[in-house]
DOKOLNU-433629 format. One record per atom (N, C-alpha, C): residue number from 1; residue in one letter; chain; atom name; x, y, z. Coordinates in steps of 0.02 Angstrom, whole numbers, plus 50000, padded with zeros to 5 digits. Layout:
<node num="NUM" residu="A" chaine="A" atome="CA" xx="X" yy="Y" zz="Z"/>
...
END
This chain:
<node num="1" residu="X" chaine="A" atome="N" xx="50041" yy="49940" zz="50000"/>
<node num="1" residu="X" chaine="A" atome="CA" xx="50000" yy="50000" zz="50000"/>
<node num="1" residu="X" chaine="A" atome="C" xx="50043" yy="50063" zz="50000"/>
<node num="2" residu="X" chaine="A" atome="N" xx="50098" yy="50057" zz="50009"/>
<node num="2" residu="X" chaine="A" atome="CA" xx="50143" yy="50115" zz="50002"/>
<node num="2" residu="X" chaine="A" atome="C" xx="50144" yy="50161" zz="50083"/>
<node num="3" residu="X" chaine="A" atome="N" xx="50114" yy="50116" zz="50120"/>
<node num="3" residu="X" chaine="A" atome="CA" xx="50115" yy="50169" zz="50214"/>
<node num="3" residu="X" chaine="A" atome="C" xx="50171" yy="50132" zz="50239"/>
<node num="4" residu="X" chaine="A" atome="N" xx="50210" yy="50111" zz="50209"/>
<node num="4" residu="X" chaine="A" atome="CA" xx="50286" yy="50094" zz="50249"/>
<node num="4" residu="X" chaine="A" atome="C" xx="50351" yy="50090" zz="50207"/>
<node num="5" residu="X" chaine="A" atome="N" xx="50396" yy="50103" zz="50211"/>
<node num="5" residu="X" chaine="A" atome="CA" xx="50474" yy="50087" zz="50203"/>
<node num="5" residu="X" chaine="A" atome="C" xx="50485" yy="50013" zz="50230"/>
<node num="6" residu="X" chaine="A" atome="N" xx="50546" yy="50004" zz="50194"/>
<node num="6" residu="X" chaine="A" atome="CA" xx="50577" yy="49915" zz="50230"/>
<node num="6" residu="X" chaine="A" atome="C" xx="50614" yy="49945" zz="50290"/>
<node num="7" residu="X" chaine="A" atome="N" xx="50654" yy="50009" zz="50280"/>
<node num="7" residu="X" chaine="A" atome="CA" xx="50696" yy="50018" zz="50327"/>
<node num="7" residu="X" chaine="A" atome="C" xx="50660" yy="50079" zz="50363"/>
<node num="8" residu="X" chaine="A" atome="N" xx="50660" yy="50095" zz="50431"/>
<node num="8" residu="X" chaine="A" atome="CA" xx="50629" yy="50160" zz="50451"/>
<node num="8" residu="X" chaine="A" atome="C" xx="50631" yy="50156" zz="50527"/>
<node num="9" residu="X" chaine="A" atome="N" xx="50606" yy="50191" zz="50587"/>
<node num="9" residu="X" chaine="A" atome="CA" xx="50558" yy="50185" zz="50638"/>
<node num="9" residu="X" chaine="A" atome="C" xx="50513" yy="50148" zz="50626"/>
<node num="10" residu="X" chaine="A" atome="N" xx="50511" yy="50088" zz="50673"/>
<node num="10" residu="X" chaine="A" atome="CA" xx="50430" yy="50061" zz="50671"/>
<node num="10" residu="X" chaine="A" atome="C" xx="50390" yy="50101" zz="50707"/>
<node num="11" residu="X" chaine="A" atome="N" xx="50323" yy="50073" zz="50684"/>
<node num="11" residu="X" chaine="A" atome="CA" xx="50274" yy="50112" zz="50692"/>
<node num="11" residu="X" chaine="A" atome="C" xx="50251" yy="50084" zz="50775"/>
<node num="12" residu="X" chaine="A" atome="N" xx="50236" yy="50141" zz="50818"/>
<node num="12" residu="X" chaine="A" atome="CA" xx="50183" yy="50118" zz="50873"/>
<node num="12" residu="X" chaine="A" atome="C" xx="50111" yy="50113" zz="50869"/>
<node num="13" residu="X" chaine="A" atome="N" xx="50069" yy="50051" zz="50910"/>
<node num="13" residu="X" chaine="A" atome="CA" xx="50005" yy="50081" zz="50929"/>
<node num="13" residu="X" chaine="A" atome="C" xx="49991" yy="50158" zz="50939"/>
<node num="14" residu="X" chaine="A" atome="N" xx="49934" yy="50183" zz="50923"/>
<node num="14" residu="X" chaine="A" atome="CA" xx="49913" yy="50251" zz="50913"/>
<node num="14" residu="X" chaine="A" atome="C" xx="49906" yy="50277" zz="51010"/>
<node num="15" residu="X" chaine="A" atome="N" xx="49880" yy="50218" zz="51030"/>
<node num="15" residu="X" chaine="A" atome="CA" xx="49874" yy="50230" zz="51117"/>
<node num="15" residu="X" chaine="A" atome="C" xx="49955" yy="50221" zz="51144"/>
<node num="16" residu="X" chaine="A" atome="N" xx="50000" yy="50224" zz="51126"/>
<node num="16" residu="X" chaine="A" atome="CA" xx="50068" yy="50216" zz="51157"/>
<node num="16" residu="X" chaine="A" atome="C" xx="50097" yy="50288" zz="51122"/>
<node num="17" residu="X" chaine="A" atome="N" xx="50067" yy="50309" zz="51060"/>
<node num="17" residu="X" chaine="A" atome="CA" xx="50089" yy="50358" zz="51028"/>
<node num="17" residu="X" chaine="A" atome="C" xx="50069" yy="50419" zz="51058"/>
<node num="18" residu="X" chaine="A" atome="N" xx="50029" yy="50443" zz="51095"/>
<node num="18" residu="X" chaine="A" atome="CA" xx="49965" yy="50482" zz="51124"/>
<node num="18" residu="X" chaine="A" atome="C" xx="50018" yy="50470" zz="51187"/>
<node num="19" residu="X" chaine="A" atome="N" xx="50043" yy="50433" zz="51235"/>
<node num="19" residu="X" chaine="A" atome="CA" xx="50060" yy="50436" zz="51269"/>
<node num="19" residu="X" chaine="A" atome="C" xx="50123" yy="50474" zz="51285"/>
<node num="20" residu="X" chaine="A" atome="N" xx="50175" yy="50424" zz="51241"/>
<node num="20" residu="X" chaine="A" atome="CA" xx="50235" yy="50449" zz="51217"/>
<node num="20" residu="X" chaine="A" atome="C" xx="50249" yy="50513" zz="51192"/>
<node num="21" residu="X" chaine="A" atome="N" xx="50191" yy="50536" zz="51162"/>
<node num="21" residu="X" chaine="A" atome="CA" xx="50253" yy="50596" zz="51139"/>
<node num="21" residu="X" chaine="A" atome="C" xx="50217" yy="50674" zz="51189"/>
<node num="22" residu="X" chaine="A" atome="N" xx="50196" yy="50633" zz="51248"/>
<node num="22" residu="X" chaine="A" atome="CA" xx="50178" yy="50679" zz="51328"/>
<node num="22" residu="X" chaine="A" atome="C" xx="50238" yy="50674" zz="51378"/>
<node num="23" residu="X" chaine="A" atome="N" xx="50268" yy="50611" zz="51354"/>
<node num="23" residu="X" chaine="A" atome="CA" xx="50329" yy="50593" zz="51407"/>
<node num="23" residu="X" chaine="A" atome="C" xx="50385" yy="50602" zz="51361"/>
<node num="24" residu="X" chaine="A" atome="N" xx="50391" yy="50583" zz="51307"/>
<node num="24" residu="X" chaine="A" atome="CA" xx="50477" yy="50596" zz="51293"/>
<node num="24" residu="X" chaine="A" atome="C" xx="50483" yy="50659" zz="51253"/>
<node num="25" residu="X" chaine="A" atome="N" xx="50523" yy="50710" zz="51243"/>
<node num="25" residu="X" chaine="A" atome="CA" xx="50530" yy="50757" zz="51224"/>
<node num="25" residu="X" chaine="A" atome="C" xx="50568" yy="50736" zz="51138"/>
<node num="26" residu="X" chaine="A" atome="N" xx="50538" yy="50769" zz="51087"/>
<node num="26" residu="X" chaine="A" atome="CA" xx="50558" yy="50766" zz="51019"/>
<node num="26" residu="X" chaine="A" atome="C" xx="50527" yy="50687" zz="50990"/>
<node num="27" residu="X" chaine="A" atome="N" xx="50495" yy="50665" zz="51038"/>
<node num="27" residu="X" chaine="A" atome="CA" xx="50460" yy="50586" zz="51017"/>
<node num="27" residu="X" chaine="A" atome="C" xx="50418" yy="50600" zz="50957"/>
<node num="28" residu="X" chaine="A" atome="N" xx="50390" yy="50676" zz="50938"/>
<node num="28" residu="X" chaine="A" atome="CA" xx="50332" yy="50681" zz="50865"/>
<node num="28" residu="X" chaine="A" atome="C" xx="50395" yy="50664" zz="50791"/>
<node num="29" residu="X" chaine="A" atome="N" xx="50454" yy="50685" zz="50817"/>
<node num="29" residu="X" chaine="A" atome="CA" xx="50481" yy="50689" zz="50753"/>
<node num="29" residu="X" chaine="A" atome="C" xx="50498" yy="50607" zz="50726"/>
<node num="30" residu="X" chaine="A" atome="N" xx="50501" yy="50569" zz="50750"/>
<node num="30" residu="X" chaine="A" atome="CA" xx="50505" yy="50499" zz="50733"/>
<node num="30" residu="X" chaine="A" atome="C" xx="50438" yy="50505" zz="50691"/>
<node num="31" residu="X" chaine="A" atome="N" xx="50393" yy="50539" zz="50690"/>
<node num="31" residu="X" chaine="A" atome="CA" xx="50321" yy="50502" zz="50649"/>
<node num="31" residu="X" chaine="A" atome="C" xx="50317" yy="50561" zz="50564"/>
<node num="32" residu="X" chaine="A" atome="N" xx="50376" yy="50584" zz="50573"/>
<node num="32" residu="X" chaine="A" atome="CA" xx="50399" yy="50634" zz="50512"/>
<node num="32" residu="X" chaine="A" atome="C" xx="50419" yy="50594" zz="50441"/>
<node num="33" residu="X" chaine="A" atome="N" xx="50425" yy="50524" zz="50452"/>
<node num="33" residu="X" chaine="A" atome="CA" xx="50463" yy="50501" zz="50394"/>
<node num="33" residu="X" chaine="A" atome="C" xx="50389" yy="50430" zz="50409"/>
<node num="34" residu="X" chaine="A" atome="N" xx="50411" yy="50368" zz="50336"/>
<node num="34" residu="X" chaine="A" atome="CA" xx="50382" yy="50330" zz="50329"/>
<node num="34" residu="X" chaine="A" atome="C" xx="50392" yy="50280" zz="50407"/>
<node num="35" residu="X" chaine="A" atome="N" xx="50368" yy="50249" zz="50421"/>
<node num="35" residu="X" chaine="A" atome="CA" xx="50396" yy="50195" zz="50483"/>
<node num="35" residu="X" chaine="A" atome="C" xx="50412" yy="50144" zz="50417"/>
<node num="36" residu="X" chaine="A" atome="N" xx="50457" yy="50096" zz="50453"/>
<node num="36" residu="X" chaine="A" atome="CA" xx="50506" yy="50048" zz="50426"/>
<node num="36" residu="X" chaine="A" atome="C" xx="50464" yy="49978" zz="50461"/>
<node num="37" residu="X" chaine="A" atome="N" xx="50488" yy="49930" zz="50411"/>
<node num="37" residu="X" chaine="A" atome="CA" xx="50478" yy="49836" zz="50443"/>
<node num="37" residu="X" chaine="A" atome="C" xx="50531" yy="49832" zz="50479"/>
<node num="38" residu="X" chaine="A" atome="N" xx="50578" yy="49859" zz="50466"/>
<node num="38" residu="X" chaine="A" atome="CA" xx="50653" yy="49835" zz="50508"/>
<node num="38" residu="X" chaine="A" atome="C" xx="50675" yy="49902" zz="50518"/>
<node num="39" residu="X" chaine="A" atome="N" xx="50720" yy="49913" zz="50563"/>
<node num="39" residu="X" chaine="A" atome="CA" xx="50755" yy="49966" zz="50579"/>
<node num="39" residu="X" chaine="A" atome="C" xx="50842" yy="49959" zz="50642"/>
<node num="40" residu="X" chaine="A" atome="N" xx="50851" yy="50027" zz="50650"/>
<node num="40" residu="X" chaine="A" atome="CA" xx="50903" yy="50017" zz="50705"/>
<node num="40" residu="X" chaine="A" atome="C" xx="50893" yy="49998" zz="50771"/>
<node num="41" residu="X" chaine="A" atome="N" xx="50838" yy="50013" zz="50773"/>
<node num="41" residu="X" chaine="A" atome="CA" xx="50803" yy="49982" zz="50870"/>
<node num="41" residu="X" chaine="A" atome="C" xx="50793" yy="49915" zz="50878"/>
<node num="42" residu="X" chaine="A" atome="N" xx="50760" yy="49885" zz="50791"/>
<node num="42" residu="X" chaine="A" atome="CA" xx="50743" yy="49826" zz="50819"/>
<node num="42" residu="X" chaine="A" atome="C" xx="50811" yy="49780" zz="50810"/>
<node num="43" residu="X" chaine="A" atome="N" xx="50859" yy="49787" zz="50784"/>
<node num="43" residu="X" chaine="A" atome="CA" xx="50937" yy="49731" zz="50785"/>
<node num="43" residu="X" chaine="A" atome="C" xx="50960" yy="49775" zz="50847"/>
<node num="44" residu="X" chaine="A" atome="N" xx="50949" yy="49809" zz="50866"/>
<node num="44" residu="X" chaine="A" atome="CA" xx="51004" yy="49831" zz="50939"/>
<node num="44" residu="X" chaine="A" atome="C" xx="50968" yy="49813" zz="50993"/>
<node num="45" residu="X" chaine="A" atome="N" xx="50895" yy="49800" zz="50999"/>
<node num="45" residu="X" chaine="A" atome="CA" xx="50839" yy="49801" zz="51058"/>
<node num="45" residu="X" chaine="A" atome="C" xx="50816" yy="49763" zz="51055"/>
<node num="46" residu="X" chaine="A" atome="N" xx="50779" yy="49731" zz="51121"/>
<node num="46" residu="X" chaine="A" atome="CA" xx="50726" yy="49706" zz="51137"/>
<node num="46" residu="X" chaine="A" atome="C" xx="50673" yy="49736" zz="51139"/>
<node num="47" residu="X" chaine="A" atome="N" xx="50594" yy="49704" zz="51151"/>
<node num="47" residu="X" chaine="A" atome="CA" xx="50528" yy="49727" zz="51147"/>
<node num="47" residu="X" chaine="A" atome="C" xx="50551" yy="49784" zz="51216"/>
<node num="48" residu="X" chaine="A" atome="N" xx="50518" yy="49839" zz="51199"/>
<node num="48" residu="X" chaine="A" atome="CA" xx="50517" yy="49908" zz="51227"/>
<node num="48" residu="X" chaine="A" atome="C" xx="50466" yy="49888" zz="51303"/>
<node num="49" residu="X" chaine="A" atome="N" xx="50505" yy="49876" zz="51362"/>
<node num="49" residu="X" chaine="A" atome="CA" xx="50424" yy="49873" zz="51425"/>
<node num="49" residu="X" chaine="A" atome="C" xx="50446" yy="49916" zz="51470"/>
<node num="50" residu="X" chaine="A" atome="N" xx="50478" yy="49974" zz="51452"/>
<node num="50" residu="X" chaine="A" atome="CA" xx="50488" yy="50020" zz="51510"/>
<node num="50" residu="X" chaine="A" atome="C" xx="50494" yy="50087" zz="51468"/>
<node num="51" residu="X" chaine="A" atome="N" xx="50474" yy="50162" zz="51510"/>
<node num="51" residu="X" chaine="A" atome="CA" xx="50488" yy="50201" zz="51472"/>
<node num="51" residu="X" chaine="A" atome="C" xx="50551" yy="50225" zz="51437"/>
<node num="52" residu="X" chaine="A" atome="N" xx="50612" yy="50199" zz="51511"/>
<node num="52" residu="X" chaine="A" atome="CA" xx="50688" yy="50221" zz="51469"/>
<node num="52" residu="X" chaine="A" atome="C" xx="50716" yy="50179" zz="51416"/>
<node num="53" residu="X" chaine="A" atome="N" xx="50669" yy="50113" zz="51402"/>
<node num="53" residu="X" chaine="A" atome="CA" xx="50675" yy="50072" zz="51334"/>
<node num="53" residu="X" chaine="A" atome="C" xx="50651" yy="50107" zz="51262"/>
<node num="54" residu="X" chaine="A" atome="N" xx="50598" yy="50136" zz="51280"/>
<node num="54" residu="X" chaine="A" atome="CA" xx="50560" yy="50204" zz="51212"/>
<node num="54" residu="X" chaine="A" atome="C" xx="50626" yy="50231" zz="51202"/>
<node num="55" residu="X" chaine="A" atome="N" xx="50655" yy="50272" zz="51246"/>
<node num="55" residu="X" chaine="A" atome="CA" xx="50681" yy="50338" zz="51257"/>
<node num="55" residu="X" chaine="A" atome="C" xx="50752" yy="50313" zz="51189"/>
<node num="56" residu="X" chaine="A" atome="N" xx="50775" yy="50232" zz="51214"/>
<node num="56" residu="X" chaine="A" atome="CA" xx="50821" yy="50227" zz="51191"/>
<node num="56" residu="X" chaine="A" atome="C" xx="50807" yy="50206" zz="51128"/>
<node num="57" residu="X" chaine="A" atome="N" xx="50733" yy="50159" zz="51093"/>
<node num="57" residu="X" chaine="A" atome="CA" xx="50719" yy="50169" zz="51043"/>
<node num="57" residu="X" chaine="A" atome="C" xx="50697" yy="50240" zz="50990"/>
<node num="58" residu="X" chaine="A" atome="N" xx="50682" yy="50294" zz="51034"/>
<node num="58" residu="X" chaine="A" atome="CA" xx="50667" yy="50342" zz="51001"/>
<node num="58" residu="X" chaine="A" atome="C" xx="50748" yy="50370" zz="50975"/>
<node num="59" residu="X" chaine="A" atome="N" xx="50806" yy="50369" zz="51010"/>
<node num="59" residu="X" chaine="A" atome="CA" xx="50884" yy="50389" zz="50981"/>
<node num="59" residu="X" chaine="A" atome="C" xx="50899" yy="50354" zz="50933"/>
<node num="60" residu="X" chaine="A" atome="N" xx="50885" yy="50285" zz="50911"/>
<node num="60" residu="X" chaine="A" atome="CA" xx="50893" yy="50247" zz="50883"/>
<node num="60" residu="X" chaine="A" atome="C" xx="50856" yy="50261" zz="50800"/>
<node num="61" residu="X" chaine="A" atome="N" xx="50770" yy="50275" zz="50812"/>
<node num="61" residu="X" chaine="A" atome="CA" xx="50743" yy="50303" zz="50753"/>
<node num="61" residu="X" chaine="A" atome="C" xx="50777" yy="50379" zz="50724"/>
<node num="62" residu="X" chaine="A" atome="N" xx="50768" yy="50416" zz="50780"/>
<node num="62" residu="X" chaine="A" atome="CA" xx="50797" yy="50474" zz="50741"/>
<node num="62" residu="X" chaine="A" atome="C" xx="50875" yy="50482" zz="50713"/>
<node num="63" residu="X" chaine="A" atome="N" xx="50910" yy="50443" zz="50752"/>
<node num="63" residu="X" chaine="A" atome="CA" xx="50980" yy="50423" zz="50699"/>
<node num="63" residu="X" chaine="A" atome="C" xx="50950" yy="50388" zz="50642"/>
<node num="64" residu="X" chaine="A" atome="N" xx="50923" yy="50349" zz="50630"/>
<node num="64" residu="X" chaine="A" atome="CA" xx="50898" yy="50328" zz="50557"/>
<node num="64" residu="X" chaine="A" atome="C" xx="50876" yy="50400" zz="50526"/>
<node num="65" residu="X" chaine="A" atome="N" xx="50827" yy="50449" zz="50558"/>
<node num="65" residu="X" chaine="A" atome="CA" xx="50815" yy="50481" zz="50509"/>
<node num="65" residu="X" chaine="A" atome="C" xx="50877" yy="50531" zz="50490"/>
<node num="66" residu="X" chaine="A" atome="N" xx="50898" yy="50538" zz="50529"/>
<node num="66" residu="X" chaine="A" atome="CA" xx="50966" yy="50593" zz="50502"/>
<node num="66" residu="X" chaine="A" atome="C" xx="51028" yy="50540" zz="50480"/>
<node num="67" residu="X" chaine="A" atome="N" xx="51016" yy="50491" zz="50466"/>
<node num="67" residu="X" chaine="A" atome="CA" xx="51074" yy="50439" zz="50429"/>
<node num="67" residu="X" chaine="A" atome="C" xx="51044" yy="50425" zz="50338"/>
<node num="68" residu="X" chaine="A" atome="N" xx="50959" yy="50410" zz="50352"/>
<node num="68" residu="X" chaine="A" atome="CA" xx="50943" yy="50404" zz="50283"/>
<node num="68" residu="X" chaine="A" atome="C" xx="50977" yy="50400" zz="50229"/>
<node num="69" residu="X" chaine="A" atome="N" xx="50969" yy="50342" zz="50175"/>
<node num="69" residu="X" chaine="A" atome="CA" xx="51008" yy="50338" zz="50118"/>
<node num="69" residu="X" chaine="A" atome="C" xx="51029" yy="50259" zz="50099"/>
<node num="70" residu="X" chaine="A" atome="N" xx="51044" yy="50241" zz="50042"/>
<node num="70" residu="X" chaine="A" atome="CA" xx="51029" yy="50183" zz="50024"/>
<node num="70" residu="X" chaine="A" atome="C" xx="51083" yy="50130" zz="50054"/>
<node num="71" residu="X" chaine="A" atome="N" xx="51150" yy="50159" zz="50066"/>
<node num="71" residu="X" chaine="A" atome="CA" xx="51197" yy="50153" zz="50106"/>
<node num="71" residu="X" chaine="A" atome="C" xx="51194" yy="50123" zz="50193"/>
<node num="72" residu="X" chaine="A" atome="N" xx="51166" yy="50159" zz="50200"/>
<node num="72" residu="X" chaine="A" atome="CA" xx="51119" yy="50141" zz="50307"/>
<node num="72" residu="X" chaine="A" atome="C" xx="51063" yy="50094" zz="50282"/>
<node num="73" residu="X" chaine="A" atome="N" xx="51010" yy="50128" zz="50231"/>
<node num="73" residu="X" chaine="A" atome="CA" xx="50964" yy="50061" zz="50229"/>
<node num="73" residu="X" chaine="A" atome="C" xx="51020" yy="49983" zz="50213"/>
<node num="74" residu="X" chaine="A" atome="N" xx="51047" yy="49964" zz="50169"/>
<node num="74" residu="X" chaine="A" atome="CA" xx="51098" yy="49923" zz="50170"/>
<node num="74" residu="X" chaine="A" atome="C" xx="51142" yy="49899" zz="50228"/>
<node num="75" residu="X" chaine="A" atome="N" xx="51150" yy="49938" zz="50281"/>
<node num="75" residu="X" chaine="A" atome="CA" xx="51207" yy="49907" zz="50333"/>
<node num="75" residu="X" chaine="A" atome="C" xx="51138" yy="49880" zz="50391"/>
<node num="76" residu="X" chaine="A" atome="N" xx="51065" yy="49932" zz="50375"/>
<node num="76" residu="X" chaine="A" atome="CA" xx="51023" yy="49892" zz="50449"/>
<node num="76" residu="X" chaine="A" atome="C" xx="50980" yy="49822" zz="50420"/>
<node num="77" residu="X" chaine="A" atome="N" xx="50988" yy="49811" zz="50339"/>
<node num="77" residu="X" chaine="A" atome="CA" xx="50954" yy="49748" zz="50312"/>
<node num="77" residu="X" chaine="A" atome="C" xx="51008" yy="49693" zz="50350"/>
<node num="78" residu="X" chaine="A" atome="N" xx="51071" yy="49709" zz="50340"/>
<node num="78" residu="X" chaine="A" atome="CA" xx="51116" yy="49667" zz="50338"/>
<node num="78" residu="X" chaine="A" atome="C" xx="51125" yy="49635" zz="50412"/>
<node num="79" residu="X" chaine="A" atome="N" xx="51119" yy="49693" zz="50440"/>
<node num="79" residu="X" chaine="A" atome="CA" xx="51097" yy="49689" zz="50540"/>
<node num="79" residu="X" chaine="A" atome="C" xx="51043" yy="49638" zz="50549"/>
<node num="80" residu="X" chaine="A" atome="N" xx="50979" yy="49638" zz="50503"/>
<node num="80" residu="X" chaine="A" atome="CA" xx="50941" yy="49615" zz="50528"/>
<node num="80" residu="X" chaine="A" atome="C" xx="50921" yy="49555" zz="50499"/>
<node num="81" residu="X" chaine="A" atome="N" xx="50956" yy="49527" zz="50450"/>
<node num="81" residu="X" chaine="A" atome="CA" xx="50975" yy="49452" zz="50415"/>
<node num="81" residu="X" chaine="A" atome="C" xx="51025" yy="49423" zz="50450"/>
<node num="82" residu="X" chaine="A" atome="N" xx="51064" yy="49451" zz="50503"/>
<node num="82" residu="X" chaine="A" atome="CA" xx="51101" yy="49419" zz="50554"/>
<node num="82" residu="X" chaine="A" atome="C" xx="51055" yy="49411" zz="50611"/>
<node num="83" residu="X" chaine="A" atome="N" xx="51007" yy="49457" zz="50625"/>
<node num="83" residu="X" chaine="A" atome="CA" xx="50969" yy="49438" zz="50662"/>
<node num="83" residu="X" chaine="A" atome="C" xx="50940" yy="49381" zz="50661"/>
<node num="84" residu="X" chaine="A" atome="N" xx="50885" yy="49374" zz="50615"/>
<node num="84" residu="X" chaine="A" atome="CA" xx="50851" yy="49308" zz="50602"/>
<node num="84" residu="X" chaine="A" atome="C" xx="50872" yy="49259" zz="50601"/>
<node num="85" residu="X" chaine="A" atome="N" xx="50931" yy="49257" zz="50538"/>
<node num="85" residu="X" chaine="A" atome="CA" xx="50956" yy="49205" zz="50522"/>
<node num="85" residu="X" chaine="A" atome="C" xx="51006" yy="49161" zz="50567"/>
<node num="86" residu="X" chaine="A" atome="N" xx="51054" yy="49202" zz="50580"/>
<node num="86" residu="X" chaine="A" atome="CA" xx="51112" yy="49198" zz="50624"/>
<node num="86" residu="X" chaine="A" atome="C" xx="51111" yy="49201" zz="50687"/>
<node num="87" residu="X" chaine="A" atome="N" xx="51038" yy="49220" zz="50720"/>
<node num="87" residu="X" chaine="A" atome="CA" xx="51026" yy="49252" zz="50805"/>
<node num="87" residu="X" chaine="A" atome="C" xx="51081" yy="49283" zz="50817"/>
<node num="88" residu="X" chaine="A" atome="N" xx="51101" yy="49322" zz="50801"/>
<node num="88" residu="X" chaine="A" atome="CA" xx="51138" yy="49373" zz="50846"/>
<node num="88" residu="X" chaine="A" atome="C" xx="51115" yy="49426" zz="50841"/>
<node num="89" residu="X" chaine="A" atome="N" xx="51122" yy="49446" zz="50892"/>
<node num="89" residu="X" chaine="A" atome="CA" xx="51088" yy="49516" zz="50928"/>
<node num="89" residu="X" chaine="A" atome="C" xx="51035" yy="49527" zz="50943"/>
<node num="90" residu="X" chaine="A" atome="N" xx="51006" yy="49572" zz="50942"/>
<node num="90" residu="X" chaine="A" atome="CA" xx="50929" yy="49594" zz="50977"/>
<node num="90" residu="X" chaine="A" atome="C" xx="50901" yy="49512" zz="50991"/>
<node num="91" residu="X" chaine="A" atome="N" xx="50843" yy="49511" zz="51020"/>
<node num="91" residu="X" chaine="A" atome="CA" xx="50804" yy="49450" zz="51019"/>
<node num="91" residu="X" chaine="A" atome="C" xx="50735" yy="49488" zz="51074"/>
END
């Protein structure tokens, strides 16, 4: 449908989104670009269950957005085919 990128910020529930961007400061600008299937949070992180886990996924999206380019999309595919395939890292 064209509402996502392969590489990006994933997207949150709309009720975590509403929340979030009351508690973390600069949390709207992650929702400035397409959200991604894969990204830098998810090969460096685990599932997000605390707020200073957002905080550190939200550094993580917005370095993607100020990294953008076919170059970074290429090094976080490659992150995240080691993921799956290889289990290393995030889980």
């Amino acid at each position: 449908m064209g509402d996502m990128s392969l590489v990006g910020p994933r997207p949150e529930r709309p009720f975590f989104v509403i929340k979030l961007q009351r508690d973390i400061p600069y949390f709207r600008q992650r929702l400035f670009v397409k959200p991604g299937v894969t990204g830098l949070a998810q090969v460096k992180f685990k599932y997000a269950e605390r707020a200073e886990d957002h905080v550190e996924k939200l550094q993580c999206g917005l370095a993607s957005i100020r990294n953008m380019g076919i170059v970074y999309d290429l090094q976080i595919l490659l992150e995240t085919v080691k993921v799956m395939l290889l289990q290393k890292g995030s889980r």
